[in-house]
C-alpha positions as CSV (number, residue, x, y, z in Angstrom):
1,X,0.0,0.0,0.0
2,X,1.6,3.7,-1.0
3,X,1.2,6.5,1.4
4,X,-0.2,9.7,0.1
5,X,1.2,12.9,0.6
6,X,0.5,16.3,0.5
7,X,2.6,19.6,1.3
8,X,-15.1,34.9,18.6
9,X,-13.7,35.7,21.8
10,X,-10.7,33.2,23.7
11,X,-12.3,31.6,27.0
12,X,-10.1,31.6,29.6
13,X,-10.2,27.8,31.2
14,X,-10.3,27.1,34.5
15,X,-7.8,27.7,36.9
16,X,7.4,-5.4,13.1
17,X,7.3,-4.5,9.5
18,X,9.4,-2.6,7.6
19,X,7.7,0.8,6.3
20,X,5.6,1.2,3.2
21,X,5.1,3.3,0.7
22,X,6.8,6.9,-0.8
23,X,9.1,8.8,1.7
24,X,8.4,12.2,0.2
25,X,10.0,15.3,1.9
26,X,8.9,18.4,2.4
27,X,10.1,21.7,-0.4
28,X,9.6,25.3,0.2
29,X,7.6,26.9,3.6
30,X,5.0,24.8,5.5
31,X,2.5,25.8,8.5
32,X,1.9,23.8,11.4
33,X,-1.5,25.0,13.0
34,X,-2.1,23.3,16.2
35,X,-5.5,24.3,17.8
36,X,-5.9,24.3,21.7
37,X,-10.0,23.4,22.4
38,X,-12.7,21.5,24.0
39,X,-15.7,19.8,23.5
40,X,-16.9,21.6,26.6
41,X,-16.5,24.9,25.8
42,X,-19.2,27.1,23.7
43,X,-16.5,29.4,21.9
44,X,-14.4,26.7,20.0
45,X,-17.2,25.6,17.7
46,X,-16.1,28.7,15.5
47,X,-12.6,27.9,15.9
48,X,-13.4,24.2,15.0
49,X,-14.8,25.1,11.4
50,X,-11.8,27.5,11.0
51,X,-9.6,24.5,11.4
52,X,-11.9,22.5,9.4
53,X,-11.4,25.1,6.6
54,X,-7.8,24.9,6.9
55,X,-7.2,21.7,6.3
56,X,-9.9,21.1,3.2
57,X,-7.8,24.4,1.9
58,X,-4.6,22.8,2.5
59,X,-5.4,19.5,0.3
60,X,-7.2,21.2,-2.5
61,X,-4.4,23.5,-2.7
62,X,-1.9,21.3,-2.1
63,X,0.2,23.7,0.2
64,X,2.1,22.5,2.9
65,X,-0.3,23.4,5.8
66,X,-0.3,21.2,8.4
67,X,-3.7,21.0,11.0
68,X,-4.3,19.8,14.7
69,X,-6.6,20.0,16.8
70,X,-5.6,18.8,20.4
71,X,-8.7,18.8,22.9
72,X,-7.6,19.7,26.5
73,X,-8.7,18.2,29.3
74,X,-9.5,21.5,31.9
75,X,-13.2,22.1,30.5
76,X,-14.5,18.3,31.9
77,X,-15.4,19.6,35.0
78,X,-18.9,21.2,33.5
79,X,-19.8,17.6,33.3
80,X,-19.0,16.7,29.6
81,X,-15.7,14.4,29.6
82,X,-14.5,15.1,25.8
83,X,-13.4,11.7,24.6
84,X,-10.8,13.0,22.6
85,X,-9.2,15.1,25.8
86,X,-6.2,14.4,27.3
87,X,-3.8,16.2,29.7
88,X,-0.9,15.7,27.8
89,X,-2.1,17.8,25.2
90,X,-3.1,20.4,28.3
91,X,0.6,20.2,29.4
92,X,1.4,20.9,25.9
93,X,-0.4,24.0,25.9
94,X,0.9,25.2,29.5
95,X,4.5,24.7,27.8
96,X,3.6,27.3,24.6
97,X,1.9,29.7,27.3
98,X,5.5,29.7,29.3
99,X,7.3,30.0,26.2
100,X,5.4,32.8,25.0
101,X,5.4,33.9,28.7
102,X,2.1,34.5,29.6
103,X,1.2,31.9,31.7
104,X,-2.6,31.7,30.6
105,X,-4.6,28.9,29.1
106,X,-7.5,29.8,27.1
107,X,-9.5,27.8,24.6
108,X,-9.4,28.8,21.2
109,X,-5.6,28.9,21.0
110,X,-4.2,28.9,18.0
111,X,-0.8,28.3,17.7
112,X,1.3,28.5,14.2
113,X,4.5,27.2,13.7
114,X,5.2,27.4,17.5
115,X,5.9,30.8,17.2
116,X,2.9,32.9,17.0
117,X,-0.8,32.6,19.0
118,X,-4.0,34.5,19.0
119,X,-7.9,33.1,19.5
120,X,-8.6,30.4,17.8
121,X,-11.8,31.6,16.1
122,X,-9.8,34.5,14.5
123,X,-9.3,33.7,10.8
124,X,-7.6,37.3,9.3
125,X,-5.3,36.0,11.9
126,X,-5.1,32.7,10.9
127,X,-4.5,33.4,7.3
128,X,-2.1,35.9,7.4
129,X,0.4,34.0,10.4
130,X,0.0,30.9,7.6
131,X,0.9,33.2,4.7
132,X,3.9,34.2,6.7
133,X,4.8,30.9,7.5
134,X,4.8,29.7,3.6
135,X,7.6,32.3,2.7
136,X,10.3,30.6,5.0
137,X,11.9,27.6,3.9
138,X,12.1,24.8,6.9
139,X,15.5,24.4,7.9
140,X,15.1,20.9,9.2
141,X,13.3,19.2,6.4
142,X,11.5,16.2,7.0
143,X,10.7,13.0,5.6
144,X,8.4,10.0,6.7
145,X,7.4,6.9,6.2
146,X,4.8,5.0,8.2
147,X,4.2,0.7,8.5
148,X,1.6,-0.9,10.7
149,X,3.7,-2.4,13.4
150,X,0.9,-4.7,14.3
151,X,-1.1,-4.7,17.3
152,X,-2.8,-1.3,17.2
153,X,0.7,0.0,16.8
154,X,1.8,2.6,13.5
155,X,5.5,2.2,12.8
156,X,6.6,6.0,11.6
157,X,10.3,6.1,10.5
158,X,11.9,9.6,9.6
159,X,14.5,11.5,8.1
160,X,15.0,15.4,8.9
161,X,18.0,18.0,8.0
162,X,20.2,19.7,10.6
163,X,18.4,21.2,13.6
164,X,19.5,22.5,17.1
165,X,20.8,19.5,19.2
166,X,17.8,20.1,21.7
167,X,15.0,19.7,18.7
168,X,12.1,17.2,19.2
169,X,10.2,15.9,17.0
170,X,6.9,15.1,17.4
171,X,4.6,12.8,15.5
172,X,0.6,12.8,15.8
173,X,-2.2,10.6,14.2
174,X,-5.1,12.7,13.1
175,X,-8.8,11.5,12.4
176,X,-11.2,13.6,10.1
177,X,-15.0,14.0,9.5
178,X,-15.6,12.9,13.6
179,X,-19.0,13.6,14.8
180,X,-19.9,13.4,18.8
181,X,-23.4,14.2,20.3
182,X,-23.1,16.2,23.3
183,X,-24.8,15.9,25.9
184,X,-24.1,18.0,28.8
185,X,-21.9,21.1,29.3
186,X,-21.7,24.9,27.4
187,X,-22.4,22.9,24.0
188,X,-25.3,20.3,25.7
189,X,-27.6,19.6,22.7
190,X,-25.0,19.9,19.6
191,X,-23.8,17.7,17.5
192,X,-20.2,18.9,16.9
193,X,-18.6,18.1,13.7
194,X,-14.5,18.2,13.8
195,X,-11.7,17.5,11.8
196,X,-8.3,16.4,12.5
197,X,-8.3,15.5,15.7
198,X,-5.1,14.5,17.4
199,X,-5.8,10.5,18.4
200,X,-2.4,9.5,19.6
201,X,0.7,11.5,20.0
202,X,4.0,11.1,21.2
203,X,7.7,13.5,20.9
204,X,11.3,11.8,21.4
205,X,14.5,13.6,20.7
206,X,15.6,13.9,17.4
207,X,18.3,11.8,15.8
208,X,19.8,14.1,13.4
209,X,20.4,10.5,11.0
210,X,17.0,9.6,11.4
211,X,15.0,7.3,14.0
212,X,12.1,5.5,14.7
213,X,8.7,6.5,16.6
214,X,6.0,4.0,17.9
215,X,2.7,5.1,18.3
216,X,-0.6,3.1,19.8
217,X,-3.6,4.0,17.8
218,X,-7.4,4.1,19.4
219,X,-9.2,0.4,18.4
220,X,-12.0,2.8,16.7
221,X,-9.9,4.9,14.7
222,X,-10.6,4.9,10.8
223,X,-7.6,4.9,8.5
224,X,-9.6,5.9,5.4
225,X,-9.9,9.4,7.5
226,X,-6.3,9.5,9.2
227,X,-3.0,10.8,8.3
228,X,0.5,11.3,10.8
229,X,1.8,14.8,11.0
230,X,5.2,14.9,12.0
231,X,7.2,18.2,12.8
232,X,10.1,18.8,13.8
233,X,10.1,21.5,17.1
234,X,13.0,23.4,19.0
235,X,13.0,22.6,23.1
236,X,14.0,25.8,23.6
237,X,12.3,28.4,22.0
238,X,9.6,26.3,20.3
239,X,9.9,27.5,17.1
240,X,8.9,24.2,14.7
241,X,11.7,24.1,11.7
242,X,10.1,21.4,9.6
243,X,7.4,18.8,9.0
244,X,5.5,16.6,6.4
245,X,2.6,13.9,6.7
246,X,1.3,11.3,5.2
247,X,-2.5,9.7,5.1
248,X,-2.6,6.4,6.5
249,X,-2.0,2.8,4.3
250,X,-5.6,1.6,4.0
């Protein structure tokens, strides 16, 4: 099987095979747009359908724009447990908010390239920190290929350029076209509608000759609807210097 590739207002929350398929590197500039939100709270609908917009963009256009959506796990308390939260991704949020030294969590975030944030929901914003992004050339270009290791396990092998010797890289399976009913909380009554999702994730140090990542997928995950993002990030500043992805072998 070949891989495919392809180049409102912010609430404040409460306080063993061998790969398959092409290995096709990144070109020119990229955008990784990671979106901070939650089921639970009523202003990242909006910021949902922006990301939503960005990615269908992003494939008909080709461009090397790169969409997340990691769900956080502070807005469960109003009694509606996302099922795609998890406090990892909320500890990766409180590491951007030191970084960019504010200290604040807030759903919508929007994060591009690890260098820039605003609301979520904002899409003049949106569009002109990914036009920015798409001018500069990644200087730790990436490439990617990804095996089913068996056992609910993907296999994702890389390549990447020079980075800094404290760079990460970090490797996500995304799900599109997810639907969930909710039934309690700020959004009780909708049925939200969201696109790449961030099912698994994991970041190891980067091995500047290449390495290996293993990643356990959810049992109900769909590979028809599912790609790996991989990127490339700096521990230090958090700037992200490269990154590709592939959809899933189906």
């Amino acid at each position: 099987m070949t891989n495919s590739s392809r180049d409102g207002s912010g609430r404040a929350g409460p306080a063993a095979s061998s790969p398959q398929g092409d290995v096709v590197p990144t070109g020119g500039g990229f955008a990784v747009v990671e979106l901070f939100t939650s089921q639970g709270c009523s202003s990242c609908p909006p910021a949902e359908d922006l990301l939503s917009e960005i990615e269908r963009d992003s494939r008909e256009r080709g461009r090397a724009v790169f969409a997340l959506g990691f769900h956080v796990d502070y807005w469960d308390y109003l009694g509606w447990p996302d099922p795609f939260a998890d406090a990892a991704y909320t500890a990766r949020q409180q590491a951007y908010a030191r970084a960019f030294g504010s200290g604040r969590l807030y759903t919508p975030q929007m994060v591009v390239n690890g260098s820039v944030e605003f609301v979520g929901s904002d899409g003049r914003r949106a569009a002109a920190a990914i036009a920015s992004a798409l001018t500069e050339a990644p200087t730790a270009p990436l490439a990617l290929a990804v095996a089913d290791a068996g056992g609910g396990r993907l296999r994702v092998d890389y390549r990447a350029g020079r980075s800094s010797e404290r760079a990460v890289v970090n490797v996500a399976v995304v799900e599109r076209g997810l639907e969930s009913e909710v039934a309690r909380g700020e959004n009780a009554g909708r049925t939200l509608r969201q696109d790449n999702v961030v099912r698994a994730f994991t970041a190891a140090r980067l091995d500047a000759d290449g390495g290996q990542v293993d990643l356990e997928v959810p049992p109900d995950l769909d590979a028809r609807r599912a790609s790996v993002i991989a990127y490339v990030q700096n521990d230090d500043d958090r700037a992200v210097v490269g990154a590709t992805a592939v959809d899933l072998p189906v």
